[in-house]
Structures are given as C-alpha cells and as structure tokens.
N, CA, C and O atoms as a Maestro MAE file, in Angstrom:
{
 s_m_m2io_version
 :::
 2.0.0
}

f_m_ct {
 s_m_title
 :::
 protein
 m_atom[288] {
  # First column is atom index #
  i_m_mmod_type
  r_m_x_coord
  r_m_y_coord
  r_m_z_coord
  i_m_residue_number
  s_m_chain_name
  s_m_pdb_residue_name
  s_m_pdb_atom_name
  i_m_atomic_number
  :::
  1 25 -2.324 -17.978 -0.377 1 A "UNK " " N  " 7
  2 3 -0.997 -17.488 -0.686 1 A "UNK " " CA " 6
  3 2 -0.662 -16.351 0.260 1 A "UNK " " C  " 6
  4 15 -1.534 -15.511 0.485 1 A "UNK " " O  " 8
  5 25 0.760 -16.236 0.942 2 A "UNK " " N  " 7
  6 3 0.985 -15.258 1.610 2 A "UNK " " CA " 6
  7 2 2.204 -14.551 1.271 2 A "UNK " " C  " 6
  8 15 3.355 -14.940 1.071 2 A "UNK " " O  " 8
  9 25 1.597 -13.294 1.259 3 A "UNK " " N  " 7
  10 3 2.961 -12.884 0.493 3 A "UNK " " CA " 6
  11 2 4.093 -11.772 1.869 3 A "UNK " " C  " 6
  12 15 3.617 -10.848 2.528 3 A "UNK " " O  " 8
  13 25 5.427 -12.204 1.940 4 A "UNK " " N  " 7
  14 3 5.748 -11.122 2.600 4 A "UNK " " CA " 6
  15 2 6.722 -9.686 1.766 4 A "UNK " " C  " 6
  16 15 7.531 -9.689 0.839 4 A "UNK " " O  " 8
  17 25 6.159 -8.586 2.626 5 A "UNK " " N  " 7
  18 3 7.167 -7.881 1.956 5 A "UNK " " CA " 6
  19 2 7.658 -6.883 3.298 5 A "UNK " " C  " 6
  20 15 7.023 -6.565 4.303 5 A "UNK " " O  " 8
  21 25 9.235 -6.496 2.812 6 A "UNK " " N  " 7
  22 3 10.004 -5.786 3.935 6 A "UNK " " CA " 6
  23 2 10.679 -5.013 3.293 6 A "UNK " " C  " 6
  24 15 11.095 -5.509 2.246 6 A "UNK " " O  " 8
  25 25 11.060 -3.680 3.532 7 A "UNK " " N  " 7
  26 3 12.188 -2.903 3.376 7 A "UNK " " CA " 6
  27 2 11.480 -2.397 1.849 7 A "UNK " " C  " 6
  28 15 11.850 -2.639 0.700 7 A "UNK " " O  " 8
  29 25 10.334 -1.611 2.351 8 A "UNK " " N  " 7
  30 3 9.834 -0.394 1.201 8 A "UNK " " CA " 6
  31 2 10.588 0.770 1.545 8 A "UNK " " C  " 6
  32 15 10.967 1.272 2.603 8 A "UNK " " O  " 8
  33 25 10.730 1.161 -0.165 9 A "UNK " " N  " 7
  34 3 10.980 2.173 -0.497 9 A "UNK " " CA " 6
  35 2 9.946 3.709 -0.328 9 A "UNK " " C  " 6
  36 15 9.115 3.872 -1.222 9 A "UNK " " O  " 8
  37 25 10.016 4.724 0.736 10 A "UNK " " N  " 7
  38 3 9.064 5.533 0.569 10 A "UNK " " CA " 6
  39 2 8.955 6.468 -0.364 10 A "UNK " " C  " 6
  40 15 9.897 6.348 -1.148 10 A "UNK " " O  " 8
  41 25 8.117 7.511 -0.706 11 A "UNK " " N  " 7
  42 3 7.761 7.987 -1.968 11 A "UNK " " CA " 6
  43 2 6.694 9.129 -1.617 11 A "UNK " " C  " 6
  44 15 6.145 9.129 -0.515 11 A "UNK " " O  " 8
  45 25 6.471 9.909 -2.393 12 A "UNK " " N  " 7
  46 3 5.497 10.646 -2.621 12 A "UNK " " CA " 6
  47 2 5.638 11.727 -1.916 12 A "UNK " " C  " 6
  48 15 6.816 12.075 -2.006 12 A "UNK " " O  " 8
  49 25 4.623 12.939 -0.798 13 A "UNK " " N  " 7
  50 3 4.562 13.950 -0.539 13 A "UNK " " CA " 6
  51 2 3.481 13.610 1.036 13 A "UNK " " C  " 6
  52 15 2.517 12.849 1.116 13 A "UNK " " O  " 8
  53 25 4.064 14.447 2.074 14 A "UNK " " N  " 7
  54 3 3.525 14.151 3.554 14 A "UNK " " CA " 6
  55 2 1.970 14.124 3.117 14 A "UNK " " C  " 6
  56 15 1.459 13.133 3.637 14 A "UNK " " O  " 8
  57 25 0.857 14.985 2.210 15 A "UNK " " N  " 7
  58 3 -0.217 14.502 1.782 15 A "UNK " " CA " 6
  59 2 -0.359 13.429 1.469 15 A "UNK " " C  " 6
  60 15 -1.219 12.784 2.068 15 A "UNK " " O  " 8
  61 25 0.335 12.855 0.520 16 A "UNK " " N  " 7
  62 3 0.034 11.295 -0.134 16 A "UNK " " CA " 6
  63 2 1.223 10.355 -0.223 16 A "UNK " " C  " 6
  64 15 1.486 9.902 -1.337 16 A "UNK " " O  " 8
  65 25 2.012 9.988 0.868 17 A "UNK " " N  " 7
  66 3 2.520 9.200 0.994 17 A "UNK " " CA " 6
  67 2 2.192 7.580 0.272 17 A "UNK " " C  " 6
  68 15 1.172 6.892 0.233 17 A "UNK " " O  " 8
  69 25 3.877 7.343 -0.358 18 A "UNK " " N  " 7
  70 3 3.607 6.157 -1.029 18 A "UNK " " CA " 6
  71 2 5.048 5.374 -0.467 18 A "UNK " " C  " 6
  72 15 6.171 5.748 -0.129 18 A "UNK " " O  " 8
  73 25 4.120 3.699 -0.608 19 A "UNK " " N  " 7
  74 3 5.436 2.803 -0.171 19 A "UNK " " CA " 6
  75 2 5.189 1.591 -1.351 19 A "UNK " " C  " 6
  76 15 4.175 1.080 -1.826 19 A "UNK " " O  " 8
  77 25 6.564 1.414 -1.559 20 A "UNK " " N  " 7
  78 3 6.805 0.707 -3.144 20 A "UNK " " CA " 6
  79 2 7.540 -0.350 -2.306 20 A "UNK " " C  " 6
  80 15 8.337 0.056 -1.460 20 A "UNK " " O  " 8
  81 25 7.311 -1.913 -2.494 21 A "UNK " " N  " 7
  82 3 7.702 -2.639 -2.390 21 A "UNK " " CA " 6
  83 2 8.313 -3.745 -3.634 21 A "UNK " " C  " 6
  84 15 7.706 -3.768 -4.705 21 A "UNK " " O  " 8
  85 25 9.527 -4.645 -3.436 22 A "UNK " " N  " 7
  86 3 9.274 -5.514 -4.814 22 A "UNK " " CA " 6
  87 2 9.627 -6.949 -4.641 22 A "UNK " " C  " 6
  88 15 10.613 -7.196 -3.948 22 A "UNK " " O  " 8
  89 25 8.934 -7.968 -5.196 23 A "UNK " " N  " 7
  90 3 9.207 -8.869 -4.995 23 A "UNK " " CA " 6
  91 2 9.374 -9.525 -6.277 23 A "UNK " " C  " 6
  92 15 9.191 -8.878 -7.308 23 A "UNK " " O  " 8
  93 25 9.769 -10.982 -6.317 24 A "UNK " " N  " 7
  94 3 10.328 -11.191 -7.554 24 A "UNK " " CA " 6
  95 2 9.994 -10.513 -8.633 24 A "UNK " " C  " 6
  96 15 9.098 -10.811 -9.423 24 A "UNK " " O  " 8
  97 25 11.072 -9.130 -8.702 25 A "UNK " " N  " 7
  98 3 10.508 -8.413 -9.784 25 A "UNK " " CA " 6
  99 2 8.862 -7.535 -10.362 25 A "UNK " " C  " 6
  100 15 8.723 -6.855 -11.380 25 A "UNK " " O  " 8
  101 25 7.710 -7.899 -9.198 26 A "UNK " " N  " 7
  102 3 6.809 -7.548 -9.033 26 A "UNK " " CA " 6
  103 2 6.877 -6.420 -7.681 26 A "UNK " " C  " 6
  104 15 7.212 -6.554 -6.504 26 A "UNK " " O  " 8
  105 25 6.225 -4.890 -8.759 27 A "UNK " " N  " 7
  106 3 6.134 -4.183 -7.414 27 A "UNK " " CA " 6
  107 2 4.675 -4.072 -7.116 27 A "UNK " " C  " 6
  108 15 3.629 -4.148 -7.761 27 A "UNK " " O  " 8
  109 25 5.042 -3.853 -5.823 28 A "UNK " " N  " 7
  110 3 3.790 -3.562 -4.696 28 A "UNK " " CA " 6
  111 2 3.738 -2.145 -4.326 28 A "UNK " " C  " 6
  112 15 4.552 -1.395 -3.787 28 A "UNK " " O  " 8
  113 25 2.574 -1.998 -4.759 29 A "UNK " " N  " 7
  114 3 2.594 0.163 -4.160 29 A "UNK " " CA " 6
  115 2 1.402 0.428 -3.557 29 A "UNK " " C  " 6
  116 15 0.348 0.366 -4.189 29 A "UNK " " O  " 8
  117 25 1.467 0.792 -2.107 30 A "UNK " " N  " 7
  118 3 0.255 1.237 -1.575 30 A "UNK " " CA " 6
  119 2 0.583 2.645 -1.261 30 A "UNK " " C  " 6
  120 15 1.658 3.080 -0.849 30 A "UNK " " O  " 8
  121 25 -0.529 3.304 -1.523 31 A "UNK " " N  " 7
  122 3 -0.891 4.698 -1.082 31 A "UNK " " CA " 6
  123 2 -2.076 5.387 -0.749 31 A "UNK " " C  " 6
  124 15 -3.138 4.951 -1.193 31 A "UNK " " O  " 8
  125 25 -2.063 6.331 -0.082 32 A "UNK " " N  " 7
  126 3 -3.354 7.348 0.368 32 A "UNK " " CA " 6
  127 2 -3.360 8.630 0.457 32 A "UNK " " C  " 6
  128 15 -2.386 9.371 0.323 32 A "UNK " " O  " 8
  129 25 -4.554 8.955 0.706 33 A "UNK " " N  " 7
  130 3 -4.102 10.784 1.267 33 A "UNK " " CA " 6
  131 2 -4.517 10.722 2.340 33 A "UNK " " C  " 6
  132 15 -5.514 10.051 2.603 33 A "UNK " " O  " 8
  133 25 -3.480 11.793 3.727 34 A "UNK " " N  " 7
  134 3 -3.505 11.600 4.486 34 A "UNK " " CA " 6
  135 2 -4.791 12.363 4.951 34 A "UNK " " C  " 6
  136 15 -4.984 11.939 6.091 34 A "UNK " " O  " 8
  137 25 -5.599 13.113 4.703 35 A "UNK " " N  " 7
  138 3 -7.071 13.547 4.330 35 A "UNK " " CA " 6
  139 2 -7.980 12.548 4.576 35 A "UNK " " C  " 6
  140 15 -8.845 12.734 5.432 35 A "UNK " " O  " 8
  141 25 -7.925 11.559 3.990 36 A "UNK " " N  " 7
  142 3 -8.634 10.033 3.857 36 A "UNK " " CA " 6
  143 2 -7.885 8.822 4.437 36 A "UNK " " C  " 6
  144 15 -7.809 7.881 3.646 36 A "UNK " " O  " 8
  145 25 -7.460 8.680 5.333 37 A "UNK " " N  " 7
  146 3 -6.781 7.861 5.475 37 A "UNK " " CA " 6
  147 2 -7.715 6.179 5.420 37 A "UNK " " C  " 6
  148 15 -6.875 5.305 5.202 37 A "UNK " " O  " 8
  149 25 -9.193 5.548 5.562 38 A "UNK " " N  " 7
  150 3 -9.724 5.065 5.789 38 A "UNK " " CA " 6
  151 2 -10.033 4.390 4.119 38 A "UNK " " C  " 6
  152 15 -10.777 3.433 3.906 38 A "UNK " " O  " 8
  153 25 -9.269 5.150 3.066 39 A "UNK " " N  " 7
  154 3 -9.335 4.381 1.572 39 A "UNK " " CA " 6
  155 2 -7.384 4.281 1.649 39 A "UNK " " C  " 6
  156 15 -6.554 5.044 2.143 39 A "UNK " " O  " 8
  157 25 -7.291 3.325 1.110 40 A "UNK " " N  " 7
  158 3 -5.855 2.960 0.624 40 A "UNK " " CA " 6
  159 2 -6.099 2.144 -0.821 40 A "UNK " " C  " 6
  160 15 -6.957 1.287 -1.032 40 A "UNK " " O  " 8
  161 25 -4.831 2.794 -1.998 41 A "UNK " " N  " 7
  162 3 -5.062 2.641 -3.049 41 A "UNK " " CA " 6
  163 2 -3.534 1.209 -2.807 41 A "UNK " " C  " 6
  164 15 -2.541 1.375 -2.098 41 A "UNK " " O  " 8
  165 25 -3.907 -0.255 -3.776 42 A "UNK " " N  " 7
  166 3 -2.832 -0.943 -3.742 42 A "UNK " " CA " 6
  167 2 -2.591 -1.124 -5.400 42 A "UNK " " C  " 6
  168 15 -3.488 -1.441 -6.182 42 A "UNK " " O  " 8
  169 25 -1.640 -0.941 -5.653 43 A "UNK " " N  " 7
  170 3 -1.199 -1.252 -7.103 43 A "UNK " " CA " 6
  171 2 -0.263 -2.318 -6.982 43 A "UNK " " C  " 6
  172 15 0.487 -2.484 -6.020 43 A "UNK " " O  " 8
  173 25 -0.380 -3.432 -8.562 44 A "UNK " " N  " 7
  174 3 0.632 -4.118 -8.573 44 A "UNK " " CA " 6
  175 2 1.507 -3.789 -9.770 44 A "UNK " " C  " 6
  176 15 0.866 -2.830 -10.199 44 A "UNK " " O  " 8
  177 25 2.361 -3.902 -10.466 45 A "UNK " " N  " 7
  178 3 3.203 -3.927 -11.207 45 A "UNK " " CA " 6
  179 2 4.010 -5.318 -11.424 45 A "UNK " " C  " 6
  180 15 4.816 -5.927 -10.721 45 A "UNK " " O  " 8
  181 25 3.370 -5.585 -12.863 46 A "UNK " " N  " 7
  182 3 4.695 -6.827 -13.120 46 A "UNK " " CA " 6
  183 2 5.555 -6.370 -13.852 46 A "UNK " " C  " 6
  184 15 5.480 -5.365 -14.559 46 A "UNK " " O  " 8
  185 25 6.988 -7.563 -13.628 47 A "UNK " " N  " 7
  186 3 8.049 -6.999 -14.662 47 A "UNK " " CA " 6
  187 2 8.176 -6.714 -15.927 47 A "UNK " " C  " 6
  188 15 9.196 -6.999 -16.555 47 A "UNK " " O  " 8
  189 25 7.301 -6.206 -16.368 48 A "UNK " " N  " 7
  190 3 7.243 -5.620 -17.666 48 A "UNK " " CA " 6
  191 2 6.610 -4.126 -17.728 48 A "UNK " " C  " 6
  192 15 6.284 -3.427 -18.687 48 A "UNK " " O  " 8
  193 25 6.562 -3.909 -16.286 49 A "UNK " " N  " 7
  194 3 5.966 -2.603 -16.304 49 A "UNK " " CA " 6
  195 2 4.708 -2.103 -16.387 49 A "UNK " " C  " 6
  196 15 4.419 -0.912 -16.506 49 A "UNK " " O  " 8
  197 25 3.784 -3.242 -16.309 50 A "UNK " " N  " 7
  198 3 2.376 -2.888 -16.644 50 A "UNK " " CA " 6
  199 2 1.613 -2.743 -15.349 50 A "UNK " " C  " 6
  200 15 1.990 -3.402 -14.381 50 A "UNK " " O  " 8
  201 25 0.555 -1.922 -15.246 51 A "UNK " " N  " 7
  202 3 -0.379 -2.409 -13.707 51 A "UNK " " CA " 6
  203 2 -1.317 -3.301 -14.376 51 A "UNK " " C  " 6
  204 15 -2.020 -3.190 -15.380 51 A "UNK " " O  " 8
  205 25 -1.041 -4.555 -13.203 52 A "UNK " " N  " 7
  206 3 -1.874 -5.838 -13.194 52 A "UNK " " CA " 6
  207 2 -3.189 -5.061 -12.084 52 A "UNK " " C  " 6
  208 15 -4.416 -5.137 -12.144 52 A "UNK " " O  " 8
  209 25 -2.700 -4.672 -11.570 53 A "UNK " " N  " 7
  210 3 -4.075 -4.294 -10.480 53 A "UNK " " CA " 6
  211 2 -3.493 -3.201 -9.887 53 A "UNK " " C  " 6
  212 15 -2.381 -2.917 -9.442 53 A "UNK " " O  " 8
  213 25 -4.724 -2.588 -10.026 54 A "UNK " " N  " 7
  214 3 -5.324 -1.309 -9.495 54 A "UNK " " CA " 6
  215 2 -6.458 -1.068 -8.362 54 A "UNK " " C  " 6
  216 15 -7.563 -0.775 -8.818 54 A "UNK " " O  " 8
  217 25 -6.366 -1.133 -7.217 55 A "UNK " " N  " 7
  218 3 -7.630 -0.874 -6.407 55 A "UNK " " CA " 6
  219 2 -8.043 0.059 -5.103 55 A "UNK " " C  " 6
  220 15 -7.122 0.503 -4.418 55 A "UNK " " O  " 8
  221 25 -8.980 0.267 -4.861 56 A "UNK " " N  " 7
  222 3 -9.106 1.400 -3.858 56 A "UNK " " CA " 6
  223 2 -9.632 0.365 -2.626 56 A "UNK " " C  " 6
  224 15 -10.611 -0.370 -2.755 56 A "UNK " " O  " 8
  225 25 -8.770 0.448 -1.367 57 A "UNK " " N  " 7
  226 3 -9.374 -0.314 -0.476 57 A "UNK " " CA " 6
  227 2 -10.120 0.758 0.793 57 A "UNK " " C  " 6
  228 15 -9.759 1.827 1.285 57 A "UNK " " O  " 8
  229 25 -11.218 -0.061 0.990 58 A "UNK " " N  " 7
  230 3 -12.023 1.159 1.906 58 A "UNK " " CA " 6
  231 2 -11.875 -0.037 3.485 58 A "UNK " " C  " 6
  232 15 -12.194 -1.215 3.647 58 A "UNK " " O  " 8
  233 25 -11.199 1.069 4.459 59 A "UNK " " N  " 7
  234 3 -11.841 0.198 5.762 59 A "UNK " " CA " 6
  235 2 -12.877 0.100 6.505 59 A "UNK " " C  " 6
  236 15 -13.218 1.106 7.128 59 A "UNK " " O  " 8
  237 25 -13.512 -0.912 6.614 60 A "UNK " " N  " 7
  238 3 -14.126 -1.081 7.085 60 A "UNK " " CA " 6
  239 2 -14.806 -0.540 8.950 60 A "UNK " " C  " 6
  240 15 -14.256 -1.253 9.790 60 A "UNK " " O  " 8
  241 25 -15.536 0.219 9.426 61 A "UNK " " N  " 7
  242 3 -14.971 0.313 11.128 61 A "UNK " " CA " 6
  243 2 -15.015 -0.503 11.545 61 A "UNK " " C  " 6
  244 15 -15.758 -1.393 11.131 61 A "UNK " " O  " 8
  245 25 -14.006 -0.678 12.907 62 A "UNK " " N  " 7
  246 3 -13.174 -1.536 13.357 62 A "UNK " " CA " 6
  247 2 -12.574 -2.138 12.929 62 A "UNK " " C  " 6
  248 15 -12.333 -3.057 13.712 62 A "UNK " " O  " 8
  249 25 -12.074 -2.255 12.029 63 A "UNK " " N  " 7
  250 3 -10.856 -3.281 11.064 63 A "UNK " " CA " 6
  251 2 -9.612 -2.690 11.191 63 A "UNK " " C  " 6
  252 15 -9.468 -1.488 10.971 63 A "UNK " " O  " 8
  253 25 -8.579 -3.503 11.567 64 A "UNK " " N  " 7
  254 3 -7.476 -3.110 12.164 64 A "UNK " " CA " 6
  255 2 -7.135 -1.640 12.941 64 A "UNK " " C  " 6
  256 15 -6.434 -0.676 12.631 64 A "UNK " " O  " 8
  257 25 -7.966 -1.953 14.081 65 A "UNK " " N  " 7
  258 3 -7.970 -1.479 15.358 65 A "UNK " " CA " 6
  259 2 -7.199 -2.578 16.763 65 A "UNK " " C  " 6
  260 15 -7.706 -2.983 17.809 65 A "UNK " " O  " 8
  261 25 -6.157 -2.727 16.327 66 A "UNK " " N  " 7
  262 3 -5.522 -3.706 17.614 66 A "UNK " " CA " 6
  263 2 -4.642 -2.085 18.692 66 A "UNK " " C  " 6
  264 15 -4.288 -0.909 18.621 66 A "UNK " " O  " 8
  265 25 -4.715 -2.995 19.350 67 A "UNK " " N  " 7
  266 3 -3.645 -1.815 20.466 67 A "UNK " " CA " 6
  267 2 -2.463 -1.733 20.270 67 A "UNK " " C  " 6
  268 15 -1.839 -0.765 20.705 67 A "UNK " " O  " 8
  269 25 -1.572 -3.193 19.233 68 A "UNK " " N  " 7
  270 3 -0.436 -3.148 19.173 68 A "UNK " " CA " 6
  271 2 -0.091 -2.479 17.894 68 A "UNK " " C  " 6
  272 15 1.030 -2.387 17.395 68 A "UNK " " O  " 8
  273 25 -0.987 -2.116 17.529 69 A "UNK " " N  " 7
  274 3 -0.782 -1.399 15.700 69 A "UNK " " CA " 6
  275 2 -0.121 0.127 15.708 69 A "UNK " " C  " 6
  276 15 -0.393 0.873 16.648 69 A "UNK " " O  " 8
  277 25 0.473 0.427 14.982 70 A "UNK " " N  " 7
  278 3 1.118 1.656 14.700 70 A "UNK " " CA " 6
  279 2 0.294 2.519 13.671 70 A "UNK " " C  " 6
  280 15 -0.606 1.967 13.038 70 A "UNK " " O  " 8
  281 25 0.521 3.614 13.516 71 A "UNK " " N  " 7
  282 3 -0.161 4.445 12.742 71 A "UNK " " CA " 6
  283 2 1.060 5.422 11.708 71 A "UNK " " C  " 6
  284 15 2.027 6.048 12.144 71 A "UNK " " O  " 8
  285 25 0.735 5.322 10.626 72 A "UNK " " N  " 7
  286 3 1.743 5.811 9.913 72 A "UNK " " CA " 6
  287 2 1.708 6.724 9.742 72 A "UNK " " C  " 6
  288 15 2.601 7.264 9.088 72 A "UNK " " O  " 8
  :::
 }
 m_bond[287] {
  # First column is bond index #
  i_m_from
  i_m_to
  i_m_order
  :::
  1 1 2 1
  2 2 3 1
  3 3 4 2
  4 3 5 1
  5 5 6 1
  6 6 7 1
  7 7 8 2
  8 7 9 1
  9 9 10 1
  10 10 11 1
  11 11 12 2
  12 11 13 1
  13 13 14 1
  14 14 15 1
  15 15 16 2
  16 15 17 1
  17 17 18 1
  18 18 19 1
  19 19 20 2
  20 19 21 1
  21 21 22 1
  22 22 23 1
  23 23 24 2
  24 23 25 1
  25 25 26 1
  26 26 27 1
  27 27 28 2
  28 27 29 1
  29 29 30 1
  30 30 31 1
  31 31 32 2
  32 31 33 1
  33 33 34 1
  34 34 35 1
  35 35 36 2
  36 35 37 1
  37 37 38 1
  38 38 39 1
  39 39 40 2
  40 39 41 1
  41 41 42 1
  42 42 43 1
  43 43 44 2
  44 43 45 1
  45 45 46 1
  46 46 47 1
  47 47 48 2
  48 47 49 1
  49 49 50 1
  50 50 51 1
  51 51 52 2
  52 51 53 1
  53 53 54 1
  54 54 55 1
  55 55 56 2
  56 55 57 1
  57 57 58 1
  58 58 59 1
  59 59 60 2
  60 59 61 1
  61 61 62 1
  62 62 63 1
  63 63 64 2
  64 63 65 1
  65 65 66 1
  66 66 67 1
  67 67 68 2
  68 67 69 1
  69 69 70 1
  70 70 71 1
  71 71 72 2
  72 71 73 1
  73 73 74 1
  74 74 75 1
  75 75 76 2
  76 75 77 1
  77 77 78 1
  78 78 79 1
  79 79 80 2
  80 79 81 1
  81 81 82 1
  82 82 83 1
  83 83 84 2
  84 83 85 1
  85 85 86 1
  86 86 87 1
  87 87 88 2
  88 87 89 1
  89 89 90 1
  90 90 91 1
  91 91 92 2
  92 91 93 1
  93 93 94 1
  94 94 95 1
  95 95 96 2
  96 95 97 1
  97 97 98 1
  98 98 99 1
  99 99 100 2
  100 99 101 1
  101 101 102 1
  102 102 103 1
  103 103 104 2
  104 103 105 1
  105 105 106 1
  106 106 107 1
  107 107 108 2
  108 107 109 1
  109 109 110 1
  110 110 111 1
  111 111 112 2
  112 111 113 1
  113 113 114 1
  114 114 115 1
  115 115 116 2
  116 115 117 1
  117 117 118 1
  118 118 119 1
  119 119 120 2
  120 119 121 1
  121 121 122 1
  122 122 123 1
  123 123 124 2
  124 123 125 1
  125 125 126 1
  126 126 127 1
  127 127 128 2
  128 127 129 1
  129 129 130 1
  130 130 131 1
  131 131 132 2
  132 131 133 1
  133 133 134 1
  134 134 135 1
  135 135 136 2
  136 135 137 1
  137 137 138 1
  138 138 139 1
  139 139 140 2
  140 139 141 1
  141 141 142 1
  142 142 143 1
  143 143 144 2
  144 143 145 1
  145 145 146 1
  146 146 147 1
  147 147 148 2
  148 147 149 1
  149 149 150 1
  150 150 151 1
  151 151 152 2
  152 151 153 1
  153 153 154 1
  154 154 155 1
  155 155 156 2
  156 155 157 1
  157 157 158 1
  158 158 159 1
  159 159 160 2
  160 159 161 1
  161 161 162 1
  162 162 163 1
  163 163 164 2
  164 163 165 1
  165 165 166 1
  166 166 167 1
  167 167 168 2
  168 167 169 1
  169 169 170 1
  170 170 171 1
  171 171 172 2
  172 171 173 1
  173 173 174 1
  174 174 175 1
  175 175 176 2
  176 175 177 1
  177 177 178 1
  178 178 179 1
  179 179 180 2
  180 179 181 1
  181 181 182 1
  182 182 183 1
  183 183 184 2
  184 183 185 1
  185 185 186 1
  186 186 187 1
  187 187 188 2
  188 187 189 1
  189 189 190 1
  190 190 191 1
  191 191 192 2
  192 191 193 1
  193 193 194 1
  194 194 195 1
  195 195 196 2
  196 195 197 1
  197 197 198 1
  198 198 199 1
  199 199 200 2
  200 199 201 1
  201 201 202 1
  202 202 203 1
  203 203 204 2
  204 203 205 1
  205 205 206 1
  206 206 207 1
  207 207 208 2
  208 207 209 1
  209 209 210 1
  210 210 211 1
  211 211 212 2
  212 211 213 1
  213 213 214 1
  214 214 215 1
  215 215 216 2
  216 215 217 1
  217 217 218 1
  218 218 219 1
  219 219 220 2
  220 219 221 1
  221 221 222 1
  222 222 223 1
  223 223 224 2
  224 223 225 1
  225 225 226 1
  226 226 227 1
  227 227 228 2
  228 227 229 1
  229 229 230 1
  230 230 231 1
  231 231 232 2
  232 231 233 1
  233 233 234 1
  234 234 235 1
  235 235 236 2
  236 235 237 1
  237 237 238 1
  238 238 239 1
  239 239 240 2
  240 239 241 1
  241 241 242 1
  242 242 243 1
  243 243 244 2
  244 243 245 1
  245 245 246 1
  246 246 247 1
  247 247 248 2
  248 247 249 1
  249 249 250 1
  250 250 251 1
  251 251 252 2
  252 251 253 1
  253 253 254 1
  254 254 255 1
  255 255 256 2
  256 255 257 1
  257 257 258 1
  258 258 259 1
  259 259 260 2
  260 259 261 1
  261 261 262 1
  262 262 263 1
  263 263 264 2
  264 263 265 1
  265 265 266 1
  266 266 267 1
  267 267 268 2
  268 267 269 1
  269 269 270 1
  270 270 271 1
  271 271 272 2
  272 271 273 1
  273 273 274 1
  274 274 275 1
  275 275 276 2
  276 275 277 1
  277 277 278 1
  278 278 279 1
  279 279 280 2
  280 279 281 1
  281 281 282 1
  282 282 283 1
  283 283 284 2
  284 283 285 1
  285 285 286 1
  286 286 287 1
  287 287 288 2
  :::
 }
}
C-alpha cells in the first residue's frame, strides 16, 4: 500500500517541529526534536479521534542519505 500525502499543516515549536497531514479523514503526524533528529515520532489518528498508532522511528546510518534530499 502506498500512501501519498501533500500540503501538511506545520505545528509545534523550532525545538519540536510537527507536520500534520490528512487523508481520508485520517491524520498523519510526524515529529521530532531538533536535538535528536535521527528518532522521528509518527502518529496516526482515525476519524474518531483516537491514536491508532503511535511510534518512535530510529534511523538507521546511512538511511536516507541521497544527495538529492533536503533537510528540514
């Protein structure tokens, strides 16, 4: 399954920047501290308001290291 998402909403504080996405009615929220940038937390939200998922993603080194990548 691939999911796309475009045109997040930003959020939070230059420490812990958050971007809220939504798709049918399901939001998407990733965030971090900019301290740690190498864990990113992804939450989901279904339309009823509940978190379906909660998780802390850790990168791996070298994992998305391309040259064409941006840094947020």
């Amino acid at each position: 399954m691939l999911l796309y998402l475009v045109g997040a909403k930003a959020s939070g504080t230059k420490a812990r920047p958050v971007f809220t996405w939504t798709n049918a009615k399901y939001q998407y929220r990733v965030s971090w501290q900019t301290v740690e940038p190498n864990v990113v937390r992804l939450q989901v939200i279904n339309p009823a308001e509940q978190l379906i998922l909660n998780e802390l993603l850790i990168r791996q080194p070298g994992e998305f290291e391309y040259p064409n990548t941006t840094k947020c």
